[in-house]
N, C-alpha and C positions, 0 to 999 in steps of 0.2 A: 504494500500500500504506500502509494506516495504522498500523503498527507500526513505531515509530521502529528506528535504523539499530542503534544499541547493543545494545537489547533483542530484535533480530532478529538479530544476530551470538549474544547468549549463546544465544537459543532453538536455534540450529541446533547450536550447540557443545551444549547439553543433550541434542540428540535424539541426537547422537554416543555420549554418554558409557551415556544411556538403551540403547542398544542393546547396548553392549557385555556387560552379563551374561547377553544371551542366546544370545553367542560361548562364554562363558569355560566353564558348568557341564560341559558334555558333553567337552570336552577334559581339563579339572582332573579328572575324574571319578577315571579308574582310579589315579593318585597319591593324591587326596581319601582314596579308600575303604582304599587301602594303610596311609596313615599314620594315620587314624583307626581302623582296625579295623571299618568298615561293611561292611551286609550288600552281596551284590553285588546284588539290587535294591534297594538305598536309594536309586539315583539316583532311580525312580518317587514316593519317600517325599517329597525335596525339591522335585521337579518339582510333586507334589500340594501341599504345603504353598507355595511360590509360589501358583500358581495360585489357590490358595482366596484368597491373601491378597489377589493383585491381583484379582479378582472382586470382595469386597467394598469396597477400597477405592476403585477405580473407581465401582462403581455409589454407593458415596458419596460423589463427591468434588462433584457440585453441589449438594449440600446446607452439603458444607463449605466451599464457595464463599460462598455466601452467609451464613454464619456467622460464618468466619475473616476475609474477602476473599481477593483473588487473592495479592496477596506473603506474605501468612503461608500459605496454602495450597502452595505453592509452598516455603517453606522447610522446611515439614515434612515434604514430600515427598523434597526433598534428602536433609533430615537422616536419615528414615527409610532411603532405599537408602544415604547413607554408611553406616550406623552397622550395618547389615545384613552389608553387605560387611567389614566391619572384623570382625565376629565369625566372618566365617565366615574372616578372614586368622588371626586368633589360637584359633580355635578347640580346647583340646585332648582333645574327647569327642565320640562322633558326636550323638548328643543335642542340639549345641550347635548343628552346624549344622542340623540341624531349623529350631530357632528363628531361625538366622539366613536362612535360608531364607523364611521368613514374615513376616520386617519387612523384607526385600528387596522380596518381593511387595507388601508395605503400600507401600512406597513407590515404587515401577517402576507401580502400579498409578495411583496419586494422580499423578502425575508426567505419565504417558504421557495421561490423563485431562485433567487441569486446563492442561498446551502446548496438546492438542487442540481445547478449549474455545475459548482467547482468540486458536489460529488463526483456528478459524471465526470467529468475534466479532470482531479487529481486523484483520486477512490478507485478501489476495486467495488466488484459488486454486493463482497460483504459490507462493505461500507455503506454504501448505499440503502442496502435493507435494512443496517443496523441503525441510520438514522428514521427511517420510516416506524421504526421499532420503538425508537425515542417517541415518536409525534403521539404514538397511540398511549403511550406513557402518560404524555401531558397529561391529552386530553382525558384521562381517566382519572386524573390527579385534582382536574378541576371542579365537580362536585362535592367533595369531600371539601374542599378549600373553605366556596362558599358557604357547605354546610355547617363548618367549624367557625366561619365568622358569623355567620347567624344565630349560633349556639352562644358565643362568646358576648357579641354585643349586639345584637340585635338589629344586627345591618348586616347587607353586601358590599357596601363601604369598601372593611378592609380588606376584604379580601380581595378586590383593586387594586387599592395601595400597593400589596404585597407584591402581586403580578407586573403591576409595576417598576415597584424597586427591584425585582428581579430582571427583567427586560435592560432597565436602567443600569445594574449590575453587569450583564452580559454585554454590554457597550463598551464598559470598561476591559472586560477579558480580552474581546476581542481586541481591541487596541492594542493592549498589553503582547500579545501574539500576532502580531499584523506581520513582522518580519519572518516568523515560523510558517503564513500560510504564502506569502510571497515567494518565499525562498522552494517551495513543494512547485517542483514539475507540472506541466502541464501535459495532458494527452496529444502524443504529434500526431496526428491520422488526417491524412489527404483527402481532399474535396473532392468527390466526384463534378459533374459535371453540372452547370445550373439549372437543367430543365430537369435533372433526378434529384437534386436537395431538394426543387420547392415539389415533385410530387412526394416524398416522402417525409417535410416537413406536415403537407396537408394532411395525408392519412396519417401520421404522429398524432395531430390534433381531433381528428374524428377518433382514432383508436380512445382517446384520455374524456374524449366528449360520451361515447356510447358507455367507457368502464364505468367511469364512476356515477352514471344511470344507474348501471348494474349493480353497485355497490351499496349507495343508499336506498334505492326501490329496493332490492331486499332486505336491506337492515332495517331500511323505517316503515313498511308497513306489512311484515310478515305476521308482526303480532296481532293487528287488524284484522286481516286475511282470515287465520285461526280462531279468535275469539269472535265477530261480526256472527258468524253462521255456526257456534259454537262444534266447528269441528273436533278445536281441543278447549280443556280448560284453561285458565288463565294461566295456572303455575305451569302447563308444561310450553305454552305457547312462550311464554316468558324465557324460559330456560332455551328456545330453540335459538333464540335472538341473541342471548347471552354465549351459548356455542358457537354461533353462527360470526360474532365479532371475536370470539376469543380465537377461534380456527384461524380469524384474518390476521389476527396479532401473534399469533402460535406459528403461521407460516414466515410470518416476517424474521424474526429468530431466528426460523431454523434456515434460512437464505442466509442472513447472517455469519451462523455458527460454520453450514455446510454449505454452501454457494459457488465455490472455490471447483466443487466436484462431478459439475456437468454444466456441460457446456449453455452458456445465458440464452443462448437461442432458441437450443433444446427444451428450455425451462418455459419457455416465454410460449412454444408452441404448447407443451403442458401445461399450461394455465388457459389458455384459451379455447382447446380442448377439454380441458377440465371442466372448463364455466357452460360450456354448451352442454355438456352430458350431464353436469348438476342441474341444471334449469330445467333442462329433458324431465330428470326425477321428480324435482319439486314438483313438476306439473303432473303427472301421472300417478304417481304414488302415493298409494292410502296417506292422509294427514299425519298421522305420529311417524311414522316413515321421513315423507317428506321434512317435517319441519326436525325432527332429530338426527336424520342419516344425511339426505341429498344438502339441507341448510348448510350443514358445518360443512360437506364436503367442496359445496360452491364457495362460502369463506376460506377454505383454505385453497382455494384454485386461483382466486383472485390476489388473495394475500402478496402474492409475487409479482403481479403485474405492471405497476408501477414503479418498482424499484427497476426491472427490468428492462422498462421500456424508457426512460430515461439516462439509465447506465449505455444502453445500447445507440440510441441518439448521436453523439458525438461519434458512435466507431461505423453509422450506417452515412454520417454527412459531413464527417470532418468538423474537428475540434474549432476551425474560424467560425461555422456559421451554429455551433451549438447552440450559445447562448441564447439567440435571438430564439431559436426553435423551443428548446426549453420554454424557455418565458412563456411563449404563444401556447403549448402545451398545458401546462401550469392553467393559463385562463380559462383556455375549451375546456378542460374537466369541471373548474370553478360555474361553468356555464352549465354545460352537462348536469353537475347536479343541483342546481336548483330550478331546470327545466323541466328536465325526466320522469325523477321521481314525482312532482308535482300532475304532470299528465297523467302517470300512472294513478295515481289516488282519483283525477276527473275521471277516468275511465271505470276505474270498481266501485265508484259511485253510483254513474250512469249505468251501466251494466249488473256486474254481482262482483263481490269483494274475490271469485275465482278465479277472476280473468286476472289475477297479479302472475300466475304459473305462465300463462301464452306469454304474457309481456317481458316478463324476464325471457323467456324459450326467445324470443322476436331480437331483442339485445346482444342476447349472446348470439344468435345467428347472423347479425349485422357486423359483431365484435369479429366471428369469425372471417368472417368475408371481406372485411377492413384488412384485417391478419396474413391473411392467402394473400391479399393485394400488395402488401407492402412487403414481403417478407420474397417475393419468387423476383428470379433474376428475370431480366427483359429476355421476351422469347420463349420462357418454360410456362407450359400451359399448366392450369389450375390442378388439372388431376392429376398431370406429372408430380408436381410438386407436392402434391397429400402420398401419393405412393412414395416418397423420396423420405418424408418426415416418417413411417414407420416401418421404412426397412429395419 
């Protein structure tokens, strides 16, 4: 691994701290909306004002790579989620948190973008998983936070502050090691030609736009899906979702630990493979089945996708035009999921809460066919290339 030892200890403490506001909103919520006097959908108001913010600042952060460089990019990204977070701890108007809501995004956006980047560019693949491994850390970290500051003082308050001063803190680290991530190599891989970066930039962006549908439409409404038409009861519908997220963070580890041991391409067609034949199950198979067997085994299919498909980016288009690719990656899936999933819940509305099994099955058939497209050399036809991947 070419990222020295320092600057790979802050990067995984960063992916820690990174994930954490995607714990904190949804718990701090009903306190939040109390003490401000917000409407009770205002949560969708902040949710959207994130979103937008880390959209655009993602899809610019390789431009501002190459503008700023990596450590000033990288502090402003800090600064931006500190400083975000800080407003939304003192915030005393709902209005306020709007706006803090939106330089959180600017900076959770840049942030999550420009780690991403110089994984791929200085990291092996365990690196890469291992930071993805960190995010799911945060974010799991962040509930408990709030609920320890609610216990304590009877606010979400601090538990801002805290998020903060840690963001705040990580500003500092990195600085303190700016020469250690400077001095780490960069990946040399040669650019193919321009009219194959920008078609494998595009389906990069569709592949990250279709996953992370796939990722949240099954984590956020399988519990629905089983409980609505009481297929299962609550405790075990509950339990399948819990599986089904813990598989995605179980697989991230073990890329991590053993990733090193077959080849990322290999792995990458095994996950998307994987994600088609678990959606297959979900869909067909008795309920307890589906939501205990096929759930977790789609979670752990997917688990590797994105560390994957990222790590591989820089070695399919040359290390010059990564960054920018990244970035735009980065956004599509910020897009992806808050399109997706959303559609999927109009449809088992409109329809019956069953149709979530076709619509994943439809995803992953999309995902796959994104897959086959970007992955076969010019001139090998689709079926060649399925017979080639299981000799």
């Amino acid at each position: 691994m070419r990222v020295r030892r320092r600057a790979a200890a802050i990067a995984f403490i960063g992916l820690v701290f990174l994930g954490l506001p995607a714990g904190m909103l949804g718990i701090a919520w009903p306190s939040m909306r109390a003490s401000l006097d917000a409407p009770f959908a205002g949560l969708g108001l902040l949710v959207a004002a994130m979103t937008v913010a880390q959209f655009a600042a993602s899809a610019a952060s390789g431009l501002l790579r190459e503008r700023l460089g990596t450590i000033a990019l990288l502090l402003a990204a800090v600064a931006a989620a500190s400083g975000g977070l800080a407003v939304f701890a003192i915030a005393s108007g709902w209005w306020a948190t709007i706006l803090a809501s939106a330089v959180l995004g600017s900076g959770v956006g840049l942030l999550d973008a420009a780690v991403n980047t110089e994984a791929a560019l200085r990291g092996d693949i365990r690196f890469m998983s291992g930071l993805h491994g960190a995010w799911a850390v945060g974010a799991s970290l962040g509930p408990p936070l709030v609920g320890a500051a609610l216990v304590a003082s009877d606010s979400w308050r601090p538990a801002y502050v805290i998020a903060a001063g840690a963001f705040a803190i990580l500003g500092g680290a990195i600085y303190v090691v700016r020469s250690d991530l400077s001095a780490a190599p960069e990946l040399e891989a040669d650019s193919p030609e321009a009219r194959r970066i920008g078609r494998t930039v595009i389906l990069g962006c569709a592949l990250m736009f279709v996953y992370v549908g796939i990722e949240l439409g099954g984590g956020q409404w399988t519990y629905t899906r089983f409980t609505a038409d009481r297929s299962l009861s609550d405790a075990l519908a509950g339990l399948a979702v819990f599986l089904y997220w813990s598989a995605l963070a179980a697989g991230r580890i073990a890329l991590a630990v053993l990733g090193d041991r077959v080849a990322p391409s290999r792995l990458f067609d095994l996950s998307v493979f994987g994600a088609l034949a678990s959606t297959l199950g979900f869909w067909v198979l008795p309920a307890p089945i589906a939501a205990l067997v096929a759930l977790p085994c789609l979670g752990a299919a997917l688990s590797v996708f994105v560390p994957l498909l990222l790590y591989l980016t820089p070695r399919r288009i040359g290390s010059a035009a990564a960054p920018r690719a990244i970035g735009y990656q980065v956004a599509a899936g910020m897009i992806g999921g808050a399109s997706l999933p959303a559609g999927v819940g109009l449809l088992m509305q409109l329809i019956d809460v069953a149709v979530l099994g076709p619509c994943l099955v439809a995803m992953a058939a999309v995902l796959t066919g994104l897959h086959l497209a970007s992955t076969r050399s010019p001139g090998i036809r689709s079926r060649t290339y399925v017979r080639q991947l299981f000799r």
